[in-house]
N, C-alpha and C positions, 0 to 999 in steps of 0.2 A: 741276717736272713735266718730265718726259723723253718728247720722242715725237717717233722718226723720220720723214724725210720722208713714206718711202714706207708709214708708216701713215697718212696723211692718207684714202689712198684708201677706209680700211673706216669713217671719220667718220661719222654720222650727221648730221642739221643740229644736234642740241640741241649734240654738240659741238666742231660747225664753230663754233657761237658762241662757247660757251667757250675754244676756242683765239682766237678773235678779240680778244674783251674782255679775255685778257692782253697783245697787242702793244703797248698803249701803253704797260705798265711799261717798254719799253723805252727808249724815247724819252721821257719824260712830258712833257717841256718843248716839244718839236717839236712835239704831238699836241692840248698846250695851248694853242699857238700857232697851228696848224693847226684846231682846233674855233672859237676864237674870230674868226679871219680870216675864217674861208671857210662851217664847219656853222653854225655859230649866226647867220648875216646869212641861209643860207639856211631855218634853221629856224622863227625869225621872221617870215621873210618866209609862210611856205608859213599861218601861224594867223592872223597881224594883217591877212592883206589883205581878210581880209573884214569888220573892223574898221569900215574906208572903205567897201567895197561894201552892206554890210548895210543902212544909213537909206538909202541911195539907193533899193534895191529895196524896200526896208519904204514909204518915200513912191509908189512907183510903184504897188505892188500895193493902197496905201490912194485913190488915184487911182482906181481901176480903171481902170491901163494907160492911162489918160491923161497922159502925163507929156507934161512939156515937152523941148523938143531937146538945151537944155541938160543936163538928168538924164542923157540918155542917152548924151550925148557924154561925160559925168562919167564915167558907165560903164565904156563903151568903154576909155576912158582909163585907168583906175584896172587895169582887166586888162589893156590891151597892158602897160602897165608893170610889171605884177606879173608875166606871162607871160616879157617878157623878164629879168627879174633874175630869175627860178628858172632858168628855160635858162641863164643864166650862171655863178650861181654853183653849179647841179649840175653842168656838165662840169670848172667849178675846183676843186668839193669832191672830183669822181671821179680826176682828175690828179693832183691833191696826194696825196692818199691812198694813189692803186696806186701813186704814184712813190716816198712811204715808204715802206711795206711792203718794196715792191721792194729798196728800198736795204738797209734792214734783214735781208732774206733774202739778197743776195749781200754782207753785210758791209761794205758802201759807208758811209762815215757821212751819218747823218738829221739834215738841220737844217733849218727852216721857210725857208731864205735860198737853198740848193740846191730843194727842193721848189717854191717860188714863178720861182724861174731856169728851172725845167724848162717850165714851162707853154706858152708861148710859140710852142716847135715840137711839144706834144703838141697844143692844144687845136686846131689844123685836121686832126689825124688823128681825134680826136672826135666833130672835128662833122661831116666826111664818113661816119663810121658813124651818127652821132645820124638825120642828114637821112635815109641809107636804112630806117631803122628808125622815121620819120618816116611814110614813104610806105608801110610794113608796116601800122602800126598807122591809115594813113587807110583801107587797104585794107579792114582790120580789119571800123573802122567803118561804112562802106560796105556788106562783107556781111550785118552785123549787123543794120540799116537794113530792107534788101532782102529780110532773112530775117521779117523782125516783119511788112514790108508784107505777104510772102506769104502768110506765116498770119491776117492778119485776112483776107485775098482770100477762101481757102479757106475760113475757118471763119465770116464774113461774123456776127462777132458783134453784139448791139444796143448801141449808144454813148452810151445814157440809163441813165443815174445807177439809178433805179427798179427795172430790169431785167438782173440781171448777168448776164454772158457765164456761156457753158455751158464744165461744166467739163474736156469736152477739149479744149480752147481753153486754159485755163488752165494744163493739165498740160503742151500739146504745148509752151505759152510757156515754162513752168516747167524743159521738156527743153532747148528753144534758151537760157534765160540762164546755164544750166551748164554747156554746150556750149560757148560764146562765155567764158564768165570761163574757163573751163580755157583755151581759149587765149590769152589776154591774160595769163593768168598766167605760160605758157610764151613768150607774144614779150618780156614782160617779160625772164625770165632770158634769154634770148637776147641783151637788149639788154645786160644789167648783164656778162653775160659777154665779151660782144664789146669792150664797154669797155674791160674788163682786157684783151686782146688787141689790141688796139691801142695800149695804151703800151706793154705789153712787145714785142710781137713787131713782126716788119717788116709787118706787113697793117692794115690799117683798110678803113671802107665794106663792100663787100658779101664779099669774101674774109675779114674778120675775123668777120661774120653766117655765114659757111657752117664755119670752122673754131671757132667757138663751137657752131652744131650740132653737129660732129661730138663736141666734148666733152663735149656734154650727155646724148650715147647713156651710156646705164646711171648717170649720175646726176639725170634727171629726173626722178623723186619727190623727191628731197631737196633740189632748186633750187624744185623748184613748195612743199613747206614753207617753206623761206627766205620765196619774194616773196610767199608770202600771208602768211605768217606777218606780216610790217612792212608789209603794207596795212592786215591788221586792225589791229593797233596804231596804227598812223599815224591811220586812221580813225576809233578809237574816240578816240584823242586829241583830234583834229578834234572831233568831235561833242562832247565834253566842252568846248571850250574855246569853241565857239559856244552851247554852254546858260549854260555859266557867266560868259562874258564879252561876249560880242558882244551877245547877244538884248538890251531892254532890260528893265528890271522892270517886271515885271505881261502880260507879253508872254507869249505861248503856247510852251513849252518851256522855258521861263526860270526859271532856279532864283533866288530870293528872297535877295540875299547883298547886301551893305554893298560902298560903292566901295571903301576896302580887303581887303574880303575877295576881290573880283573882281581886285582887281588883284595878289593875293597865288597866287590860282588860277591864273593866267594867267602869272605867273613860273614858278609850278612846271612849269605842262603845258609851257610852251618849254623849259625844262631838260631834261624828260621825251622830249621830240620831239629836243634836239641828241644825247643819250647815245642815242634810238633809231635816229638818222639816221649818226651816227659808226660804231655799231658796225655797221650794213646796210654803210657804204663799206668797213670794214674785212672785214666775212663775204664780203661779194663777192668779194675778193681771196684770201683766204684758199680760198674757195671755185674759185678756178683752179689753182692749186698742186694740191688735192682730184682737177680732175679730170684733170691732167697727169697726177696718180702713179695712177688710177686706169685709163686709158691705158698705162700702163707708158712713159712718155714723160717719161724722166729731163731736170731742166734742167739747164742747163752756168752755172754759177755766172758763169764767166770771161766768157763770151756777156752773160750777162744785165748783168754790172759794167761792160763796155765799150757794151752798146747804152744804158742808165744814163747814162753817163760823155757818150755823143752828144748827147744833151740838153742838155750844158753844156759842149759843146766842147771835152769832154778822154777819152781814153785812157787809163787809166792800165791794166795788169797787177792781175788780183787775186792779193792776196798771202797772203790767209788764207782758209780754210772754214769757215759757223756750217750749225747744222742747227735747223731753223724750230721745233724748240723750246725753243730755247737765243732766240730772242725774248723 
């Protein structure tokens, strides 16, 4: 398949992914290396921690919220530590990943040993964008919060079971959580794009959030398909993998399956979750090139091979041109 750069711009998202899910022909071995390293420790991570958390809350809610300190410390515990290893290993999976791509687009060679070398002086330009986009999305919450308080204020519905809320109450609710998920969808692509903009270009933190706005002018419909598109997937995965595996049998939502069959469903859906997570890190990127040439904002092959090459403390001249369909 043949396709110039600067047709990336008239892409669609169906075949933003389809050019995506060809990049790893290129490298197979680096992308092999790179899903088993980095996506699948976090793809694991994101189903099986509720594995742990699950009988925790399953004893507390049979308690009626009487637990002991210990349960709750158990808790605690079990999410900081889940918390922290997905924050880790998502800005390792997002580094590695733009930092192939990248190589592979200005003809630099892909190998899991340069990709893992780079990390180092990318992941504190990361995490200066991660933290503002941090405090975007507590913002978020916040208004979200304040907006739900207002409307019960206003609309002063009854809070017995018995008696349901009247329904412009429910409509005006109905207006604020699609108000609020459109945006959360859009800080999303904000964030996923600012990422790629901070390994490749010289900006991170809030100058790589304001020049990710600006590329998302006249491509956001097709960023807002992307990140909802692999919520919903992600989610429905999720939800499948706590009917089929976590719940226990005879449990309410719990699908009826033999310990090897549950343990056979629960291979798949993580398999299912690393190939949906791999290919999100790879559309992402894919998806900035998209909105460069849509932009009309040619890249300099030579630029990008040398800002590249900083990351590993070398210079080198580029000496040849590929065209991102020859990936």
């Amino acid at each position: 398949m043949e396709l110039a750069t600067r047709d990336l711009a008239a892409l669609g998202a169906a075949d933003l992914v389809r050019v995506s899910a060809a990049i790893p022909r290129a490298a197979p071995r680096t992308f092999a290396l790179l899903t088993a390293c980095l996506v699948f420790p976090l793809s694991f991570a994101v189903l099986a921690h509720s594995l742990f958390t699950h009988p925790i809350l399953r004893r507390i809610r049979t308690s009626d919220y009487t637990a002991t300190s210990a349960q709750w410390v158990a808790l605690f515990a079990y999410q900081f530590l889940y918390l922290i290893f997905l924050f880790t290993f998502s800005l390792l999976s997002t580094a590695a990943a733009v930092f192939t791509v990248a190589s592979l687009y200005a003809a630099k060679p892909a190998s899991i040993a340069s990709s893992l070398s780079a990390l180092p002086p990318i992941l504190p330009r990361l995490l200066r964008t991660f933290l503002w986009v941090s405090l975007l999305m507590l913002a978020y919450h916040v208004g979200f919060v304040l907006t739900v308080v207002l409307l019960i204020l206003l609309f002063d519905p009854p809070m017995t079971a018995s008696t349901p809320p009247p329904l412009s109450f429910l409509l005006a609710l109905l207006a604020v959580a699609f108000l609020f998920l459109a945006i959360h969808v859009y800080i999303s692509a904000l964030w996923h794009l600012a990422s790629v903009i901070s390994v490749l270009e010289p900006l991170c933190g809030l100058a790589a959030m304001s020049k990710s706005r600006q590329l998302l002018q006249g491509r956001t419909r097709t960023a807002a398909v992307l990140v909802f598109s692999y919520f919903a997937i992600c989610g429905l995965i999720t939800g499948m993998f706590r009917s089929a595996v976590v719940k226990a049998r005879g449990e309410e939502g719990s699908l009826d399956m033999s310990l090897a069959g549950r343990i056979g469903v629960g291979a798949l859906l993580v398999s299912v979750l690393v190939c949906v997570n791999l290919l999100g890190l790879l559309a992402q990127s894919v998806f900035y090139y998209a909105c460069k040439a849509y932009h009309n904002q040619e890249i300099d092959r030579t630029a990008l091979y040398e800002h590249l090459g900083g990351y590993l403390g070398e210079y080198v001249p580029l000496k040849s041109n590929i065209q991102m369909e020859n990936l």
